[in-house]
Phi, psi and omega in degrees: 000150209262142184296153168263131133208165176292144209209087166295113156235115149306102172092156182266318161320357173259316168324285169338292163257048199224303161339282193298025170247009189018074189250149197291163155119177153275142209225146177245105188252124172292098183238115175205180167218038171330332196276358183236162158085173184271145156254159167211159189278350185270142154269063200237206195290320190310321169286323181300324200271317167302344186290301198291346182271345128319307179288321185290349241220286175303306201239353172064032134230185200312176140284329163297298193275337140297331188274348183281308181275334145230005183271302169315324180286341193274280166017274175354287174309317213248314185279328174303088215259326232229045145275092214307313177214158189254134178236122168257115186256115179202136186282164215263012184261165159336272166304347156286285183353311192266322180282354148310276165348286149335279189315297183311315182309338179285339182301333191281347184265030174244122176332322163284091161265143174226157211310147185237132163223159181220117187268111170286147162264118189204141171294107189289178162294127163113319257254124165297332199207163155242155165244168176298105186350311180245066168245339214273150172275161161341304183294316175325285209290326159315321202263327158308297203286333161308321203269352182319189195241161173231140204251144195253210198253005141285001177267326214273293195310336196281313187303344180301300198269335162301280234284311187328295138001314182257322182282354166283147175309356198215102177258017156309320194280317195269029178258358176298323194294345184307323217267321173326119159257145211219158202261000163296079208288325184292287197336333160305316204280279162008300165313299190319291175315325185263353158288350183242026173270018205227139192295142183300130218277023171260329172267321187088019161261161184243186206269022174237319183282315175338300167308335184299285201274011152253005139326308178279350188247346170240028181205140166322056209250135184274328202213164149339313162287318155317312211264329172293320178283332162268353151286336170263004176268324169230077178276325206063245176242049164262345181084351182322155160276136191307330183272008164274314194292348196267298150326308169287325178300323166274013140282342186249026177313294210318324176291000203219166190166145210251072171317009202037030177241310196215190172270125170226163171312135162300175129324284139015255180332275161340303178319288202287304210282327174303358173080035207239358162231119178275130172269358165013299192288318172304343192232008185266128200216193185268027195278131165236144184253167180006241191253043181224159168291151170276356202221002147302346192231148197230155179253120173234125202294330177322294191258016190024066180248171224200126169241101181295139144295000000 
């Protein structure tokens, strides 16, 4: 008889061809954007309600269209008693990762554990380049899924206490975690990146709108939409979406201006990337990364340290 197991996938574009491997189990699509907006570490009604009041507030969506697309599938997740082993599919950026996290904490609250692997975005042996999961063919995705990691009971403790961490008031405490080694090959690099969402304490901008905004000052860029594929082509390991990166861009207006040839630097722009202005006041609001305000914290790049306000 064939092992029962379960299968967690980010997203449906992955889902969609993860069908054509006909693989044994039951499937779970994680559709969440946890890297952005307030969290708590329990995934209950309480949490479900801060989300939808985020989503709703940010991306205009429904409570209908959450409860459809994710609270059921967590449902699921949460009912689901008599599966042997758990397969995690999550891409190696940022924004899969804290919904990694997530996921593994529901698992944990199930009475049974049972053995957890995890299908990585990683360059195999055979493999010409690397990609993303869900760019990969069938065969491709098969040779991943052989290959999986199998996660031990310091990779779970560890991944626990980063979401715990991350759902906390102090994201200081998670610059200790870069250094844990963990069978996660990414999640250092991952941390790294989201201690450095946080603005930088000479400019007050963080190190993704800072990349952004030498985009536009080294690269030929015409329009919004030009500009918009190369903040998501080279983002590095945050994973954003088009309607997150569309979002930061029309935060970093000010910096910027459309000459009617291309895109150029404001006054502004020119300020903050020469380092001769912090815009802090200007750019400061209520974003919360998990359970810390984003503008409670200063980044400081020298000694890549986290500074409480």
């Amino acid at each position: 008889m064939d092992k029962r197991i379960l299968h967690i996938v980010n997203g449906d574009s992955l889902a969609e061809q993860m069908q054509e491997l006909n693989l044994p189990g039951e499937l779970i699509i994680w559709r969440e954007l946890l890297c952005e907006g307030p969290t708590q570490q329990d995934i209950n009604s309480e949490f479900f309600k801060i989300r939808k009041k985020f989503l709703r507030k940010t991306y205009d969506i429904s409570s209908e269209n959450y409860e459809e697309r994710f609270i059921a599938e967590v449902k699921k997740l949460k009912t689901f008693q008599d599966y042997e082993e758990v397969v995690l599919w999550f891409e190696f950026d940022l924004f899969c990762h804290i919904n990694m996290l997530a996921a593994i904490s529901c698992l944990d609250k199930k009475n049974k554990p049972v053995p957890i692997s995890l299908v990585c975005s990683k360059k195999l042996k055979g493999e010409k380049e690397f990609q993303p999961l869900s760019q990969l063919g069938p065969n491709e995705l098969k040779n991943h899924y052989q290959n999986s990691i199998k996660l031990n009971t310091e990779d779970i403790e560890a991944a626990l206490l980063i979401w715990e961490l991350y759902c906390g008031d102090n994201p200081l405490k998670l610059k200790p975690q870069i250094k844990v080694t963990t069978n996660f090959e990414y999640l250092s690099s991952c941390i790294r990146a989201h201690i450095e969402r946080f603005p930088n304490s000479i400019t007050g901008i963080n190190t993704l709108e800072r990349n952004i905004l030498k985009l536009i000052k080294n690269q030929n860029i015409k329009n919004q939409n030009h500009l918009l594929g190369y903040a998501l082509q080279y983002q590095g390991y945050y994973g954003y979406s088009d309607n997150q990166m569309k979002r930061l861009l029309d935060k970093l207006e000010i910096f910027y201006k459309d000459d009617g040839e291309k895109l150029i630097l404001s006054e502004k722009g020119e300020l903050v990337l020469a380092n001769k202005k912090n815009f802090y006041r200007d750019l400061n609001n209520e974003e919360y990364f998990g359970g810390a305000k984003m503008y409670d914290f200063l980044y400081e790049a020298e000694s890549h340290r986290l500074l409480k306000l």
